[in-house]
ZAFI-835310 format. One line per field, with one value per residue: residue number from 1; residue in one letter; x, y, z of N, C-alpha, C, O in turn. Coordinates in Angstrom, 3 decimals. Each point is the difference from the previous one (the first is absolute). Example, Ala and Ser with C-alpha at 12.3 -4.5 7.8 and 13.67 -1.06 7.14 Angstrom:
// residues 2
nr	[1	2] $
rest	[A	S] $
n_x	[13.190	-1.386] $
n_y	[-5.690	1.069] $
n_z	[7.800	-1.385] $
ca_x	[-0.890	0.820] $
ca_y	[1.190	1.190] $
ca_z	[0.000	0.060] $
c_x	[0.900	-0.770] $
c_y	[1.200	1.090] $
c_z	[0.000	0.730] $
o_x	[1.036	0.509] $
o_y	[-0.019	1.108] $
o_z	[0.665	0.169] $
END
This chain:
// residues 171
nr	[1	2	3	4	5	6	7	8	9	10	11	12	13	14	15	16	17	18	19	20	21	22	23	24	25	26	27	28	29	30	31	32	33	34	35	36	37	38	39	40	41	42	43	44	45	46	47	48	49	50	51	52	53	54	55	56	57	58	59	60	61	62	63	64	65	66	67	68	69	70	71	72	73	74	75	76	77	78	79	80	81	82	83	84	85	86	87	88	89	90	91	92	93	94	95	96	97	98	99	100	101	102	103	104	105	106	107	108	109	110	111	112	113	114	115	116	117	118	119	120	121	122	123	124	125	126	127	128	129	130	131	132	133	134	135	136	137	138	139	140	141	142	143	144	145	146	147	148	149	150	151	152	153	154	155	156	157	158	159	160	161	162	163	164	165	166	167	168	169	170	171] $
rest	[X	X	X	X	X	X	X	X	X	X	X	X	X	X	X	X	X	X	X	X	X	X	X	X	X	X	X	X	X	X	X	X	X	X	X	X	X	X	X	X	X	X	X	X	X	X	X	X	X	X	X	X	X	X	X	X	X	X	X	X	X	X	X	X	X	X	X	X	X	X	X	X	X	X	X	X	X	X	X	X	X	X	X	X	X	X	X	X	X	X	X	X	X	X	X	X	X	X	X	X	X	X	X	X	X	X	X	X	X	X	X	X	X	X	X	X	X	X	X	X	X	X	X	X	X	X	X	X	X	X	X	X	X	X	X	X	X	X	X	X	X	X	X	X	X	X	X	X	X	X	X	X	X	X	X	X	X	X	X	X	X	X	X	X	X	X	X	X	X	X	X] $
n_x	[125.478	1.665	-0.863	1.934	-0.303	1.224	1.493	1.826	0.195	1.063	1.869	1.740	0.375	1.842	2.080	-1.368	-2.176	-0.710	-2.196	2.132	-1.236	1.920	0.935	2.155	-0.062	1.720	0.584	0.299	2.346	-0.404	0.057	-1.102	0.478	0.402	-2.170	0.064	0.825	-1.160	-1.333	2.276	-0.142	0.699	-1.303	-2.693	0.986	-0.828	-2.062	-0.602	0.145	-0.991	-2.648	0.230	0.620	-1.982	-1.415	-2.009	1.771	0.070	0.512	-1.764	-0.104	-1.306	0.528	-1.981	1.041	-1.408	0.461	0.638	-1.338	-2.441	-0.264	0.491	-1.836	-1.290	-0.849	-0.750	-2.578	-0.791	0.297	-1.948	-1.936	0.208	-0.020	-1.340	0.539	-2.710	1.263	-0.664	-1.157	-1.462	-0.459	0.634	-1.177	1.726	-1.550	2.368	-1.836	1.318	1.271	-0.324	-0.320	-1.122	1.790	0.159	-0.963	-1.072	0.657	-1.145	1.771	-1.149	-0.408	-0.078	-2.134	2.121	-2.178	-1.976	2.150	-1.626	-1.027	-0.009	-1.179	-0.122	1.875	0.253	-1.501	2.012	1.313	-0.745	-0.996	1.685	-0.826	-1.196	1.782	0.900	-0.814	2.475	-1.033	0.095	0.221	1.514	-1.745	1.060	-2.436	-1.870	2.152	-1.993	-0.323	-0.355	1.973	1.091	0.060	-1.958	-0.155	-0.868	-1.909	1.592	-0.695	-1.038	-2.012	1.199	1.667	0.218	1.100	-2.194	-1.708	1.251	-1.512	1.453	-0.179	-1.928	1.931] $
n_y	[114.641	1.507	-0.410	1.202	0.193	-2.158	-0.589	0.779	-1.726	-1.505	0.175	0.704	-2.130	-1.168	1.209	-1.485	1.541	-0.183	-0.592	-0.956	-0.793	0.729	-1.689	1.110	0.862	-1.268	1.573	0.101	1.707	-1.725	1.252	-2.289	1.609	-1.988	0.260	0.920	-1.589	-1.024	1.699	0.143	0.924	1.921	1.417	-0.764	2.126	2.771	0.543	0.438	1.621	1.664	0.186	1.213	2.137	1.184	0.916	-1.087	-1.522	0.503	2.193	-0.710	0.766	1.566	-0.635	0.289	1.196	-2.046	1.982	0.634	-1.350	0.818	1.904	0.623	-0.436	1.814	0.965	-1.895	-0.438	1.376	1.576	-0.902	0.979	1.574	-1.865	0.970	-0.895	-0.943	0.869	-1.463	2.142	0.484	-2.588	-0.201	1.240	0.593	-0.607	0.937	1.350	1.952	-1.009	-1.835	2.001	-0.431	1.386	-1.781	0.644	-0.791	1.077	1.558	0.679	0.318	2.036	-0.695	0.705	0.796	1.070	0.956	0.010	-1.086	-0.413	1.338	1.714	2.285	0.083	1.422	1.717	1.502	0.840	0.891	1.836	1.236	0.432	1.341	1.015	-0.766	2.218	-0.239	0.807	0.941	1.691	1.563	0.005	0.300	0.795	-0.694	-0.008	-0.929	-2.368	-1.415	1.920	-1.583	1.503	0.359	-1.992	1.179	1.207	1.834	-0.539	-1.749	1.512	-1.181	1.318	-0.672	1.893	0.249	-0.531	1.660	-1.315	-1.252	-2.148	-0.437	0.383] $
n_z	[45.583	-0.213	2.009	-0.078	-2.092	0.619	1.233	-0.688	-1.549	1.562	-0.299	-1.429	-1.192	1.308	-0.369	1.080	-0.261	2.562	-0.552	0.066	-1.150	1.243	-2.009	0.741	-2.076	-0.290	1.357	-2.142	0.528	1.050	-1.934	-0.245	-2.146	1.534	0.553	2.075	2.113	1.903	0.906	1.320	-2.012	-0.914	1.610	-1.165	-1.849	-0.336	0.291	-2.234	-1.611	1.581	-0.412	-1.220	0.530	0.869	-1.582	0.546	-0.003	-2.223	0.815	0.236	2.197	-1.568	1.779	-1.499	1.640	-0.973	-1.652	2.027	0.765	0.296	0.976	2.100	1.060	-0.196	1.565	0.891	0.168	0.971	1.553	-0.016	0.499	1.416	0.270	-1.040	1.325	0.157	1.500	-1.364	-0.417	-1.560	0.388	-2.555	1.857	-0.585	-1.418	0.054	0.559	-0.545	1.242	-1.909	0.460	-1.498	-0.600	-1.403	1.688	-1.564	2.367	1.124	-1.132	2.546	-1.647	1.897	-1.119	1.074	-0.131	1.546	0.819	0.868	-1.757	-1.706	1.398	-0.483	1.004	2.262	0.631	-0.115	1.458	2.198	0.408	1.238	1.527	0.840	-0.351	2.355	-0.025	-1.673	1.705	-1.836	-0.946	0.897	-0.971	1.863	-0.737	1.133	0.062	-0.044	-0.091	1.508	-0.284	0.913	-2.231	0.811	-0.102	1.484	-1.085	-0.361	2.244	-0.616	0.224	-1.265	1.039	-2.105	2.048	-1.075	1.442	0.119	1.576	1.373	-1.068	1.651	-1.547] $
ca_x	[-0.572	-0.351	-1.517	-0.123	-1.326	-1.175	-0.521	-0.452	-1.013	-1.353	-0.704	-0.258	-1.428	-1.234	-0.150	-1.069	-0.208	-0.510	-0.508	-0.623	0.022	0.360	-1.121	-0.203	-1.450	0.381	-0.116	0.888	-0.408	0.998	0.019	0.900	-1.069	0.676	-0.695	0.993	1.168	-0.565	-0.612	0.611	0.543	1.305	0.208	-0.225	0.446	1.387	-0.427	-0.169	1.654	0.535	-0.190	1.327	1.179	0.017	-0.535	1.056	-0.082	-1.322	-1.440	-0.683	-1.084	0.327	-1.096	-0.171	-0.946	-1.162	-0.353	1.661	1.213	-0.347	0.593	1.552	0.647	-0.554	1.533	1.365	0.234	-0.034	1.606	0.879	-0.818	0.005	-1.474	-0.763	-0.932	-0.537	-0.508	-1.580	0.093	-0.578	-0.386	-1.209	-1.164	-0.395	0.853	0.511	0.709	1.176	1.246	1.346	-0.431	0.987	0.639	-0.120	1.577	0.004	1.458	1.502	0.871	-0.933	0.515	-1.414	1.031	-1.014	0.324	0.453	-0.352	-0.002	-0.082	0.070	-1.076	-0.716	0.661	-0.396	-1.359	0.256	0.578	-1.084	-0.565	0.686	0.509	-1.318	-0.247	1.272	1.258	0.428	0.148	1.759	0.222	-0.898	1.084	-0.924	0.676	0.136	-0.257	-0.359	0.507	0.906	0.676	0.240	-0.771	-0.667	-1.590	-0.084	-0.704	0.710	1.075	0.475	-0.722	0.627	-0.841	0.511	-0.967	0.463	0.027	-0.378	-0.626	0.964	0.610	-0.521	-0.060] $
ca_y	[1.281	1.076	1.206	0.192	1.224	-1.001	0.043	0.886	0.340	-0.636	0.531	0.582	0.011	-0.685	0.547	1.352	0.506	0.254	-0.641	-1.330	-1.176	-1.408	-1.429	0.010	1.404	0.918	1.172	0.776	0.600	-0.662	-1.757	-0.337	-0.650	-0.781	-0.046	1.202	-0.542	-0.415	0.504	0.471	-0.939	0.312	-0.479	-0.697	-0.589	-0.506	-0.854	-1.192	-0.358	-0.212	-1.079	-0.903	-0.452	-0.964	-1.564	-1.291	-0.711	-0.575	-0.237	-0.822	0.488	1.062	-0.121	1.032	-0.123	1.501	0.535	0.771	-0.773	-0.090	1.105	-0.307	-1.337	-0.047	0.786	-0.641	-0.930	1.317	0.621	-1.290	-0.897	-1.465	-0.163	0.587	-0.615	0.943	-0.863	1.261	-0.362	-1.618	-0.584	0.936	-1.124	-0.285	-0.046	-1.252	0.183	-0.105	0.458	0.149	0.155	0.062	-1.592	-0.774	-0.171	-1.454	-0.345	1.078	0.460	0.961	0.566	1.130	1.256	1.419	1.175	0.087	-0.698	0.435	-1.426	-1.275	-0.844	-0.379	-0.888	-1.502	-0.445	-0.784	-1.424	-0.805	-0.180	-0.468	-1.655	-1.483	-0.265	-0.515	1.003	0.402	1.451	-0.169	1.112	1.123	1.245	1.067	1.244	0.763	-0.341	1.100	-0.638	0.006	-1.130	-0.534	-0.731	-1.475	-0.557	-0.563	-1.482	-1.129	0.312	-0.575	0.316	1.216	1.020	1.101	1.408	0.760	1.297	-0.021	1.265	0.869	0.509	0.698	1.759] $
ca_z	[-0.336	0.683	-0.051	1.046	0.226	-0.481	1.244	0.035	-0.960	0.385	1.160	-1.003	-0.696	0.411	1.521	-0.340	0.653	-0.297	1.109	-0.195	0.978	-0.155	0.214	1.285	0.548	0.533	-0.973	-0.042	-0.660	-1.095	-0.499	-0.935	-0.710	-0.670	-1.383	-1.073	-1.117	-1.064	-0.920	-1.116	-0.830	0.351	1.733	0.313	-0.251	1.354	1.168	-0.966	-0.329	0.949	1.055	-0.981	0.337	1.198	-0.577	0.346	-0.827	-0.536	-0.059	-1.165	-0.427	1.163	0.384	0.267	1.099	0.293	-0.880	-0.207	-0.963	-1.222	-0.846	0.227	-0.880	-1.359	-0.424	0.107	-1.167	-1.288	-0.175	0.284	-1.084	0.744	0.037	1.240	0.742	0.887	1.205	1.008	1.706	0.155	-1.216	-0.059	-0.096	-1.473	-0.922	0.510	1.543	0.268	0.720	-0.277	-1.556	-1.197	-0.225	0.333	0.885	0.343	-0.161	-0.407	1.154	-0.564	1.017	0.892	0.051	0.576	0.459	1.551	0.991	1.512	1.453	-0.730	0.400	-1.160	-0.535	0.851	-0.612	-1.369	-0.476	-0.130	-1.378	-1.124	0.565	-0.201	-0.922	-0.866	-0.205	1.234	-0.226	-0.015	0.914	0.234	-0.173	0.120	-0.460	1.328	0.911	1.453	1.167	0.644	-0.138	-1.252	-0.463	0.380	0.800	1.092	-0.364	-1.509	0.291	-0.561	-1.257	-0.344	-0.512	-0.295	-0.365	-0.776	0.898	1.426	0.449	0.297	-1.576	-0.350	0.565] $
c_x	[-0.292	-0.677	0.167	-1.022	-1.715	-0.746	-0.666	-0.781	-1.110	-0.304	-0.643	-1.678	-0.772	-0.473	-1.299	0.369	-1.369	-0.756	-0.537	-0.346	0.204	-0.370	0.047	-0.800	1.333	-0.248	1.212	-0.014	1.079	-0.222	0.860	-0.709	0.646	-0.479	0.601	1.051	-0.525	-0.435	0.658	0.660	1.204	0.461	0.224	0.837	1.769	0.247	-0.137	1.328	0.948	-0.110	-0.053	1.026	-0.033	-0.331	1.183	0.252	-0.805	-1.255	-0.555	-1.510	0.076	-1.461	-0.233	-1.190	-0.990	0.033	1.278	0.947	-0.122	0.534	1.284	0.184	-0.351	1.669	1.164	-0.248	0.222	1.621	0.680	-0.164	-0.503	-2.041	-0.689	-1.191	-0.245	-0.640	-1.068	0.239	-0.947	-0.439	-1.660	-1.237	-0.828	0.557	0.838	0.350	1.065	0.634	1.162	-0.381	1.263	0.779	-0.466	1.315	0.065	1.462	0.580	0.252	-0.383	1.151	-1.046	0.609	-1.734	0.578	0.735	-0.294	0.532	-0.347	-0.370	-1.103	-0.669	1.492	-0.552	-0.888	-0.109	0.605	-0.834	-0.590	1.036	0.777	-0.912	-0.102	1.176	1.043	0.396	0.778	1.580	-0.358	-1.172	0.728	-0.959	0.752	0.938	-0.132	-0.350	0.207	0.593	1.262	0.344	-1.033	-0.416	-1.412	-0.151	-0.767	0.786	1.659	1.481	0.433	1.354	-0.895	1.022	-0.674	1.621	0.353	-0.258	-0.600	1.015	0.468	-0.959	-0.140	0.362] $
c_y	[0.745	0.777	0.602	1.163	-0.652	0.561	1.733	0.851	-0.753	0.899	1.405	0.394	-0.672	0.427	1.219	0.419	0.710	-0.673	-1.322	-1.095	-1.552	-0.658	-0.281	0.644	1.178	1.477	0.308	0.661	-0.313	-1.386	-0.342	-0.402	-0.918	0.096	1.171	-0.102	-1.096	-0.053	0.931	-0.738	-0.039	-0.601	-1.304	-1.326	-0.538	-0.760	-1.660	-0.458	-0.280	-1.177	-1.327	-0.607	-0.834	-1.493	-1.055	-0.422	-1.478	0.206	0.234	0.958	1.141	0.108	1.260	0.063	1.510	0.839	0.594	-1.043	-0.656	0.609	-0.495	-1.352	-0.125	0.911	-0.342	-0.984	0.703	-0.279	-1.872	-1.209	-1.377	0.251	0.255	-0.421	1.065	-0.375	0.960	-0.493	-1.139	0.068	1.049	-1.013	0.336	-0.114	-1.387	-0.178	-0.638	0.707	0.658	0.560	0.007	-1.551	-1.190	-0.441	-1.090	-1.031	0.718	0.567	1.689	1.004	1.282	1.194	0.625	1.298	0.076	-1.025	0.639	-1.242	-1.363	-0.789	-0.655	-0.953	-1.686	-0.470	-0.264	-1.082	-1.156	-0.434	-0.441	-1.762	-0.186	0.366	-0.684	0.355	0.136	1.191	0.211	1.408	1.100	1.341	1.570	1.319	0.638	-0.655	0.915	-0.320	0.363	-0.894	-0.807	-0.770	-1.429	0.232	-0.886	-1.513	-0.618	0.419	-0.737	0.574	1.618	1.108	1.266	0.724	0.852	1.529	-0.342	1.523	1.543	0.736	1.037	1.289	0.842] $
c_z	[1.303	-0.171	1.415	0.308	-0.140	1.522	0.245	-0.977	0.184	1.261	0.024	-0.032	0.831	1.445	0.022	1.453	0.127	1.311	-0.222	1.254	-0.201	0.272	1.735	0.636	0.278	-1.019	-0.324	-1.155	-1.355	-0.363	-0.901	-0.554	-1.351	-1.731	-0.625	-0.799	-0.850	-1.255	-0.710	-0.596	0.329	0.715	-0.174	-0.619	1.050	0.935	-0.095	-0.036	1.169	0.626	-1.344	0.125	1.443	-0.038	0.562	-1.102	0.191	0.078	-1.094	-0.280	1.442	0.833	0.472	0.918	0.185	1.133	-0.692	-0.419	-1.446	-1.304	0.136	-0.844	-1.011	-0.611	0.262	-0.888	-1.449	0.116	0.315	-1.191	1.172	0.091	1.369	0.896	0.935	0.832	0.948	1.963	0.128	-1.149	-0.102	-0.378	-1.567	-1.184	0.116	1.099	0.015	0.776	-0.676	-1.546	-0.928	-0.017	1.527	0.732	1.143	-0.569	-0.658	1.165	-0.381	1.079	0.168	-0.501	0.734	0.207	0.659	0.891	1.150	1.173	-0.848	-0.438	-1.625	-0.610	0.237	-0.887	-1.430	0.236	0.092	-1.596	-1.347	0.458	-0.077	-1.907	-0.608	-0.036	0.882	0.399	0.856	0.965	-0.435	-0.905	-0.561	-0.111	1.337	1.517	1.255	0.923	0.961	0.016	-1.031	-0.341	0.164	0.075	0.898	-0.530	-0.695	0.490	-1.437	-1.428	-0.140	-0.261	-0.554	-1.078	-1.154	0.751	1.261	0.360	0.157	-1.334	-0.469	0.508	-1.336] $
o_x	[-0.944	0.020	-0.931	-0.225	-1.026	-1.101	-1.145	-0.406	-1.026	-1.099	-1.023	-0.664	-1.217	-0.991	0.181	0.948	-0.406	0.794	-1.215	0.618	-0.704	-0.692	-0.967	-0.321	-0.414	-0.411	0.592	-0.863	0.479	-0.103	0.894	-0.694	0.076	0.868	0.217	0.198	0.269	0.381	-0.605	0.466	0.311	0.790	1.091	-0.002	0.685	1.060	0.212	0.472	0.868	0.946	-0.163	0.199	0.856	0.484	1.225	-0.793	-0.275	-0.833	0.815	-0.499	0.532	-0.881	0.726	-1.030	0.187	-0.164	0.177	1.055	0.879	0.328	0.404	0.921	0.435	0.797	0.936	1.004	0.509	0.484	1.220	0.784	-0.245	-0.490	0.498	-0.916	0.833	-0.999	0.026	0.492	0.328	-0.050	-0.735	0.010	-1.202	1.196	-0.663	0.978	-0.018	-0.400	0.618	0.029	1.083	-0.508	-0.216	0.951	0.539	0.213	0.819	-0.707	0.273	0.557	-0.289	1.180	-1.208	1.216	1.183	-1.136	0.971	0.392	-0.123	0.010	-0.153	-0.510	-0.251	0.250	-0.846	-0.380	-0.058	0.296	-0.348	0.666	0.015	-1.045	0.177	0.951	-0.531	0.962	0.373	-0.312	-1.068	1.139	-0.713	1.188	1.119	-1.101	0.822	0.318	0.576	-0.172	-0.429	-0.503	0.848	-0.448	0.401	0.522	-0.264	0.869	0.998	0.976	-0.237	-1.092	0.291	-0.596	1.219	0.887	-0.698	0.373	-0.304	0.257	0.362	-0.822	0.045] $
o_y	[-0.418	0.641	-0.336	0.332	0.619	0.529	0.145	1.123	0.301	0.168	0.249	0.936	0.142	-0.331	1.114	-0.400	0.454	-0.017	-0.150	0.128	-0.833	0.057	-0.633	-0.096	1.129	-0.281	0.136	-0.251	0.739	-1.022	0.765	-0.917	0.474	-0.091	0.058	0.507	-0.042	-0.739	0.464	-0.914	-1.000	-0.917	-0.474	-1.177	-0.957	-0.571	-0.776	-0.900	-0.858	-0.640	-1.139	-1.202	-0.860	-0.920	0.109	0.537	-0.664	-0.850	0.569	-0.010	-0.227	0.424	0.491	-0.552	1.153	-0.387	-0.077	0.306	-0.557	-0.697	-0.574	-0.249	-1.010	-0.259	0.741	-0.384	-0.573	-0.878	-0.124	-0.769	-1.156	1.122	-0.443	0.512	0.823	-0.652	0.894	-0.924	-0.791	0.997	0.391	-0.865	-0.235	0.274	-1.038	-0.679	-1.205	1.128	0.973	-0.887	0.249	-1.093	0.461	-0.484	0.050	-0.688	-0.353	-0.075	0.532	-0.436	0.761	0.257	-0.129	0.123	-0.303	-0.474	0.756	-0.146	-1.106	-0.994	-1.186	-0.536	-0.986	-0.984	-0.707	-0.981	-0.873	-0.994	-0.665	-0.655	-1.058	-0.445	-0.006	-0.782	0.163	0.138	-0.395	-0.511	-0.286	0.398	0.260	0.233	0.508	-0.226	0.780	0.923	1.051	-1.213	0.461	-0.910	-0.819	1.144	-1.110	-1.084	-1.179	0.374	0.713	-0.384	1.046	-0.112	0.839	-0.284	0.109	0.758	-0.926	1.068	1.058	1.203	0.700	0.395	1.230] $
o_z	[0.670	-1.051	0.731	1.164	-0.283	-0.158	0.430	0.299	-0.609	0.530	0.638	0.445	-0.116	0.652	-0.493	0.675	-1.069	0.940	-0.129	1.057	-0.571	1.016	0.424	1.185	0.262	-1.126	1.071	-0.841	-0.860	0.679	-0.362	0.441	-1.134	-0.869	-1.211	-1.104	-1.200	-0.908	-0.967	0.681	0.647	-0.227	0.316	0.361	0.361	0.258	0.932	0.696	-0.157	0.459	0.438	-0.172	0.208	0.659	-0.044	-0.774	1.000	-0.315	-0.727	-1.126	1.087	-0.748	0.865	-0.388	0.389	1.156	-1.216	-0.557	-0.658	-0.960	-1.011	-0.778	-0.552	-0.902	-0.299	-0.599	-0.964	-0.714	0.108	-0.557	-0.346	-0.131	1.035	-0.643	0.378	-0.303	0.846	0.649	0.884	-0.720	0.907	-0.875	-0.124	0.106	0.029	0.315	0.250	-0.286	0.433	-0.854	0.531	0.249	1.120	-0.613	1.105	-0.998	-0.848	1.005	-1.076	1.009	-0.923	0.239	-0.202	0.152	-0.156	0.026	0.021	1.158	0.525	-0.727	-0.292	-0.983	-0.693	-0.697	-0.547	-0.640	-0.866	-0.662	-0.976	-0.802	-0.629	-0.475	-1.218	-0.009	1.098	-0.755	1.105	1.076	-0.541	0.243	-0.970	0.225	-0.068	0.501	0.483	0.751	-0.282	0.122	-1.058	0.659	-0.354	0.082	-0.352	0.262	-0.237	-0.789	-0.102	-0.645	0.605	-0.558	0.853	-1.040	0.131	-0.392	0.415	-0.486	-0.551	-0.057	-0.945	0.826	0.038] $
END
């Protein structure tokens, strides 16, 4: 399935403008506000269906990583029927202080879906949490890659990472 207007209708809607400041402290007058395609259904379904088709074979459950890859994988288990798991940035100190909410993925083969990545960092720190619970996480597959270069992470040099988009696709 071809969607070659997927990149520029996200960008479209998610490109603002205006005076923000980035998590570097830097100011600029442009951002990318990922929750816009998100949070449209349409978009979110496109974007879903695309990074579908990247899935390695066999994986078994889509690990969706708080906060932007939550929605994405609730919507690729919607359009796959494959079952969804949610991996918080740490285990929450109440309730079942868990790490990994929804299915139990203790020996399944889990694939990370996230937003945007750019240096990988919040992947590293899931995997942590999803190996001390058993699972084993076949790759990465994300709406957007921002990076520099071909897609990777420096902590999981090993760990595939394919992007449904790349930063450049967005004009």
């Amino acid at each position: 399935m071809s969607d070659d207007l997927l990149g520029t209708d996200i960008n479209t809607i998610a490109r603002i403008h205006g005076t923000f400041t980035l998590r570097s402290g830097q100011v600029s007058n442009e951002y990318f506000d990922k929750y816009r395609f998100e949070s449209d259904p349409a978009l979110l379904r496109r974007i879903a269906r695309r990074m579908l088709q990247l899935l390695p074979s066999g994986t078994e459950v889509l690990g969706g990583l708080e906060l932007g890859g939550v929605p994405i994988a609730t919507a690729m288990s919607l359009e796959s029927g494959l079952p969804a798991a949610f991996i918080r940035k740490e285990a929450k100190t109440y309730g079942t202080c868990k790490a990994v909410e929804g299915l139990d993925i203790r020996g399944k083969k889990v694939t990370f879906i996230e937003d945007v990545i750019t240096t990988g960092g919040a992947v590293v720190d899931a995997a942590k949490l999803v190996s001390a619970e058993g699972a084993d996480i076949l790759a990465v597959v994300c709406a957007i890659w921002r990076g520099k270069g071909e897609p990777s992470l420096p902590g999981l040099p090993d760990l595939p990472v394919f992007p449904a988009l790349r930063a450049s696709e967005l004009r």
